[in-house]
C-alpha positions in Angstrom: 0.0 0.0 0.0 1.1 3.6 -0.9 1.8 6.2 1.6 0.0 8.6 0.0 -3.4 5.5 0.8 -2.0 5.3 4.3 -2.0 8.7 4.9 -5.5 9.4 4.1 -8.1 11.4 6.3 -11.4 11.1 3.6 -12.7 9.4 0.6 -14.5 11.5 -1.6 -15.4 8.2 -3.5 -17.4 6.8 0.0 -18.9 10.7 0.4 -21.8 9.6 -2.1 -22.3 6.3 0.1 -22.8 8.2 3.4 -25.1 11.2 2.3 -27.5 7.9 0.7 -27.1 6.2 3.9 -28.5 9.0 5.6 -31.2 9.1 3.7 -31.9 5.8 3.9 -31.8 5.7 7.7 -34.7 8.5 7.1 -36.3 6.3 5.1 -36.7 3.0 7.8 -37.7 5.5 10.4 -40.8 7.1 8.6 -41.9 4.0 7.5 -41.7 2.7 10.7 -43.8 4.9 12.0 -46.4 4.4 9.4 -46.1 0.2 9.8 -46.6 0.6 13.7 -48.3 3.9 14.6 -51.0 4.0 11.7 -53.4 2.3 9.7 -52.4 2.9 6.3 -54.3 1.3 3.2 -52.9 -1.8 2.1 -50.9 -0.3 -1.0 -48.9 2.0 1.2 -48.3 -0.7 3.4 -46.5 -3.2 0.8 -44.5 0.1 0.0 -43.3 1.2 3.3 -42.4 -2.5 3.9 -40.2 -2.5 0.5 -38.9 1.0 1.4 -38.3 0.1 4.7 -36.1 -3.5 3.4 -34.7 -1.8 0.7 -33.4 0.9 3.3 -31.7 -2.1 5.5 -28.0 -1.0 4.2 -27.6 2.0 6.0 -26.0 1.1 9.7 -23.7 -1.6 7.2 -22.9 1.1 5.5 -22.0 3.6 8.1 -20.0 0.8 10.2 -18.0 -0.2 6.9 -16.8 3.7 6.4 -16.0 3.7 9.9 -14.0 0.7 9.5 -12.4 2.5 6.7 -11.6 5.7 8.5 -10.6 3.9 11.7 -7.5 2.4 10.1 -6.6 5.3 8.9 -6.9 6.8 12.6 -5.3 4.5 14.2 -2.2 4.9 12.1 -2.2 8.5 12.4 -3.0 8.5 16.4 -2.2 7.2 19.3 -4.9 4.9 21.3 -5.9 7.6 23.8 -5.5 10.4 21.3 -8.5 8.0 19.4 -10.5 7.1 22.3 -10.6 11.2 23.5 -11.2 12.4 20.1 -13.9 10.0 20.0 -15.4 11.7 23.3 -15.0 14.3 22.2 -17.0 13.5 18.5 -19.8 10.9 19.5 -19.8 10.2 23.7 -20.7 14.1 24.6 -23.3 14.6 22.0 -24.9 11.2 22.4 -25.1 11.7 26.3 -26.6 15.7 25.5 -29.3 14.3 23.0 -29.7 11.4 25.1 -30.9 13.5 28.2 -32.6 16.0 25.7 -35.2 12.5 24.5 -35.6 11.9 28.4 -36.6 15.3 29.2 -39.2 16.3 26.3 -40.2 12.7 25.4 -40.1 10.4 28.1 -42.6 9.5 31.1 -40.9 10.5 34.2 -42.4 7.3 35.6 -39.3 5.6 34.8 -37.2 4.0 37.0 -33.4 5.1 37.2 -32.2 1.3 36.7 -34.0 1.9 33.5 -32.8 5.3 32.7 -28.8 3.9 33.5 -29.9 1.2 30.5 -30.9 3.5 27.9 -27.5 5.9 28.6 -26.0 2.6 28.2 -27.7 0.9 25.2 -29.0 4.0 23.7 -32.5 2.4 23.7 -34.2 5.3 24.8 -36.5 7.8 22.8 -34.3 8.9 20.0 -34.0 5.0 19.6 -31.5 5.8 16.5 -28.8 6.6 19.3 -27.8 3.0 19.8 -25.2 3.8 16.9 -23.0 6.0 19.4 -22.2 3.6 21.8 -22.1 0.8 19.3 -19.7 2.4 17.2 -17.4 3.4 20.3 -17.3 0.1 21.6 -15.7 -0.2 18.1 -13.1 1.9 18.6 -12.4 0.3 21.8 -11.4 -3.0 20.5 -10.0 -1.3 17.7 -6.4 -2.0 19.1 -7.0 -6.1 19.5 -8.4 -6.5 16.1 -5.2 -4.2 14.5 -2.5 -6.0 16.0 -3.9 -9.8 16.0 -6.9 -10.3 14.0 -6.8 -7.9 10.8 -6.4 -11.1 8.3 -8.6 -13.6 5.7 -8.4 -16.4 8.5 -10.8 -13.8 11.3 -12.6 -12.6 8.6 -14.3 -16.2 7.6 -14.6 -17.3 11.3 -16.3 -13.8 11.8 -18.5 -14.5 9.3 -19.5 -17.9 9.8 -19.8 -16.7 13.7 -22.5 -14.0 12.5 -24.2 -16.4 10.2 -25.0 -18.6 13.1 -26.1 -15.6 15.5 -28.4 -14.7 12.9 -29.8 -17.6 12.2 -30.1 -18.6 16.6 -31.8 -15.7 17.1 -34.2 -16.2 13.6 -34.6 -19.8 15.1 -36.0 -18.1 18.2 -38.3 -16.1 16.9 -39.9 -18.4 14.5 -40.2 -21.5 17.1 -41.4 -19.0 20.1 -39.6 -21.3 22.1 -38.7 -18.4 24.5 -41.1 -15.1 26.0 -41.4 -12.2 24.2 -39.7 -10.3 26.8 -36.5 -12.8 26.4 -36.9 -12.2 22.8 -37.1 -8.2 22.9 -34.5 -8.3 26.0 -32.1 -10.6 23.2 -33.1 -8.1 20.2 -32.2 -5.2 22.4 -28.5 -6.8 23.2 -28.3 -7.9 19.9 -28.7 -4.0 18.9 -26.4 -2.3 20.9 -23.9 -4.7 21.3 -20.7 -5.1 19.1 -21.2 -9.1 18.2 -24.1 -8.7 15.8 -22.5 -5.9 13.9 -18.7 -6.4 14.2 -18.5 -8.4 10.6 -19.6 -5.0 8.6 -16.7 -3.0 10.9 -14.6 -5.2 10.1 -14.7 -5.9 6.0 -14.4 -1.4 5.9 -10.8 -2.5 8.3 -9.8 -4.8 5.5 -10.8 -2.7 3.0 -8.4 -0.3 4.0 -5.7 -2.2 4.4 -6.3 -2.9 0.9 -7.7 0.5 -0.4 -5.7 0.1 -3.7 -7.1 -3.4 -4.6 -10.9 -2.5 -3.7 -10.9 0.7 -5.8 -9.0 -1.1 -9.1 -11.9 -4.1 -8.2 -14.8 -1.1 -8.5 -13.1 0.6 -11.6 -12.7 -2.9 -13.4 -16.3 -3.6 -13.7 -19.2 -2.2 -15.2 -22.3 -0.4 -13.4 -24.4 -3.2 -15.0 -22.2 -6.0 -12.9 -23.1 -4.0 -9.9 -26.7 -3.8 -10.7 -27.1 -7.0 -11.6 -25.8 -8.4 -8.5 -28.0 -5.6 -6.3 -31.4 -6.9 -8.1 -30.5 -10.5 -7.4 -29.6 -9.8 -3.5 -33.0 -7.4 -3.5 -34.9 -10.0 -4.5 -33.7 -12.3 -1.5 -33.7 -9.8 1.0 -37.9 -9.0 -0.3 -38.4 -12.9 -0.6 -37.0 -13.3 2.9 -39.2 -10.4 3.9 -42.5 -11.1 3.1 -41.9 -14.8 4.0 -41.4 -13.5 8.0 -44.1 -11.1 8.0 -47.0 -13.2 5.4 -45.8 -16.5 6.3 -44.2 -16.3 10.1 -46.3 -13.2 11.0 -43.3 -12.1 12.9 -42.5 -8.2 12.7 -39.0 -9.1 15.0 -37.7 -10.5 11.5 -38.0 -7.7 9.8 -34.5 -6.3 11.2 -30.9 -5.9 10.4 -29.9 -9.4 12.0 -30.2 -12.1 9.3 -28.6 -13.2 6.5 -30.5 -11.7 3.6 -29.6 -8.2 5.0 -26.0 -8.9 5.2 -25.9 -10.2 1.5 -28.1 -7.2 0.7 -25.6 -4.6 2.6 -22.8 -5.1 0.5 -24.4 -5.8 -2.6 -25.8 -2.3 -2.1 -22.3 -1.0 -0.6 -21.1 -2.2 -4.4 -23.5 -0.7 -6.2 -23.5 3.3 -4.6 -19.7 3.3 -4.4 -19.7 3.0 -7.5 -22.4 5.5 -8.4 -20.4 8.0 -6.2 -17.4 7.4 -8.3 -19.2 8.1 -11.4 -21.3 10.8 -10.0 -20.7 14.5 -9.0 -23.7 15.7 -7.2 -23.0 19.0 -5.0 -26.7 18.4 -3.3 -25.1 14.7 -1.8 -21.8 16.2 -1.1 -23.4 18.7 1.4 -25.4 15.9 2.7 -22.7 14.2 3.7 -21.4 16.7 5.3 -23.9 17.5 7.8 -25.0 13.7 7.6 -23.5 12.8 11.0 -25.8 15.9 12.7 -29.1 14.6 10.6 -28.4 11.1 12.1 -28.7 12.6 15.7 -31.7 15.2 15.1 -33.8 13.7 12.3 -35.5 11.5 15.3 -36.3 14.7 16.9 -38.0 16.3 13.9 -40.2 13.1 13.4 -41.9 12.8 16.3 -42.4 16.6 16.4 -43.7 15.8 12.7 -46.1 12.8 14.5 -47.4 15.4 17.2 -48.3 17.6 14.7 -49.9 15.0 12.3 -49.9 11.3 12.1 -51.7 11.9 8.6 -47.9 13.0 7.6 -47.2 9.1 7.6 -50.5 7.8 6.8 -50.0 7.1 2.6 -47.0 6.9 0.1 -47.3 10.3 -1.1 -47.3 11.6 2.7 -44.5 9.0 3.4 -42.3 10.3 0.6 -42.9 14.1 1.5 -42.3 12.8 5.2 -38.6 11.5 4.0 -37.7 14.5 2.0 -39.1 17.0 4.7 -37.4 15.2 7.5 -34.0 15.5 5.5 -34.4 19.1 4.6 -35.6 20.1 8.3 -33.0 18.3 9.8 -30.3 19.4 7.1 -30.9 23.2 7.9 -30.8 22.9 11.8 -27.5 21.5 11.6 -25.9 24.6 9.7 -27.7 26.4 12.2 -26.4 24.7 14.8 -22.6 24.6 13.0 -22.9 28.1 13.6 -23.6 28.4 17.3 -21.3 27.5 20.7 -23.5 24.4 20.9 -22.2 22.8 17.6 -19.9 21.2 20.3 -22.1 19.6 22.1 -24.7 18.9 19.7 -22.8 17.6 17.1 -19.5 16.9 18.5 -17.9 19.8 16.8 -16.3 23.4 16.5 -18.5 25.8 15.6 -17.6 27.1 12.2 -16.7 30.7 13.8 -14.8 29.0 15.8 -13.2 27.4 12.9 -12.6 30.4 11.2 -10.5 31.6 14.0 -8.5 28.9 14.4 -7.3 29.1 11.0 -7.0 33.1 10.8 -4.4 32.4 13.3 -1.5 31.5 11.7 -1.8 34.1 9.1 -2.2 36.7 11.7 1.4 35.4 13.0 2.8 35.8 10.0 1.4 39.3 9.4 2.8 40.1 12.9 6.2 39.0 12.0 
């Protein structure tokens, strides 16, 4: 590998798979909503559900670039310079937001073994915060996985591992052969913890490590390849859909944790990598941006959006103007955030005045001198 590959601190070729990733995290969210908190016509529901599926590549996604970026960080830092930047960046917003959801959405019947869980889990009422921790328990074993484990060998027993922990907890749900409460206390682990999760982490590690190969892999083959193999792995992931929810009557299948998803994920990593190295859109570039920031707020703005109207989530047309009202709300209240002291804490970084300060200062020196 190149120094120049080493070396790097962003990838404007995985910018185009982040700002669609956000989107698609939109996307599960609304539909959701409208599956579980409304009684839409059966038409709308067979779309949100496909929507909703089709959507499933979006944590993958964001846990592969952070593989990809981690590398790199590790390289460049030391371990407590990454763990304190990471603080810094994901632990102090997460715990701001986090008490922000227990103060304006939350009973205050709640007991405080249960309010300790949800700081913990991130199971709480912006549920979409069980990425913080998740991703920081990342960067915790980050060191173990460098230094012993980054290698083919890991990779296959990590995936075989997560084959069979899919397929467990698929078991378990299908045969009932356990309580609901086990099942949602298992689905809740299974969520926040690093086992079901670390195989997507992982592949963006080894990607990095070989950076050069995966990008001449991506340039060597047509869009069509890549959209061929994305409608076959759709088609499984729909099949395997509607055959837990029509057949099984189980909504807990409908989730990230089974086999069809993973197939899916990277199918669909594949395919917008390589849009996003084909395509310059300015509109996805600022998305990407801000797409960390839309990730913590968009919750916020839905349920604001539900309070106001369930009828916002109650057909396709609604659903869609949902999606793109929820992205361009929560878009323009991170630049107005980005422009405040509170960018800090809210987002887990400098305001840009801030910024501009900081880099006005070494010209000033030089003007001095």
């Amino acid at each position: 590998m190149s120094t120049e590959t080493v070396n790097k601190s962003r990838f404007p070729e995985l910018d185009f798979l982040r700002a669609v990733a956000v989107i698609a995290v939109i996307a599960i969210h609304v539909t959701s909503i409208t599956l579980i908190k409304t009684d839409p016509d059966h038409f709308t529901r067979l779309s949100s559900l496909l929507i909703n599926q089709l959507s499933r590549f979006c944590v993958p996604a964001f846990l592969f670039v952070s593989g990809i970026l981690a590398y790199h960080s590790f390289h460049r830092s030391t371990y407590s310079q990454l763990i304190v930047s990471k603080v810094k960046a994901l632990i102090i917003p997460y715990v701001v937001w986090t008490l922000i959801g227990l103060l304006f959405f939350l009973s205050f019947s709640i007991n405080y073994k249960g309010i300790i869980m949800i700081f913990l889990t991130g199971n709480g009422p912006f549920y979409q915060l069980y990425y913080i921790p998740l991703l920081f328990q990342m960067f915790v074993i980050l060191p173990l996985i460098m230094r012993f484990m980054l290698n083919r060998f890991i990779l296959i027993v990590i995936s075989l591992l997560s084959c069979f922990l899919f397929i467990g907890y698929q078991f378990m749900i299908i045969e009932s052969v356990h309580t609901m409460s086990l099942i949602g206390y298992v689905s809740s682990f299974l969520q926040s913890a690093f086992f079901g999760w670390i195989i997507y982490f992982y592949i963006g590690l080894l990607a990095a490590k070989n950076y050069p190969s995966v990008l001449k892999f991506l340039q060597s083959k047509s869009l069509a390849f890549f959209v061929m193999i994305y409608v076959i792995c759709s088609i499984l992931l729909v099949t395997d859909a509607y055959y837990s929810i029509i057949i099984h009557k189980q909504d807990e299948l409908m989730g990230y944790f089974r086999i069809s998803v993973l197939v899916y994920s990277f199918a669909a990593l594949g395919l917008i990598i390589k849009l996003g190295m084909i395509s310059k859109w300015k509109i996805m570039t600022n998305l990407y941006q801000n797409s960390f920031g839309i990730y913590l707020i968009h919750v916020a703005v839905l349920k604001l959006m539900f309070l106001i109207s369930s009828v916002l989530f109650s057909n396709l047309i609604y659903v869609t103007a949902s999606i793109v009202l929820t992205i361009v709300i929560s878009y323009w209240i991170v630049e107005l955030i980005k422009r405040t002291p509170l960018s800090f804490l809210l987002l887990g970084q400098k305001s840009m005045s801030t910024k501009r300060h900081s880099s006005m200062k070494p010209r000033d020196k030089k003007m001095v001198s």
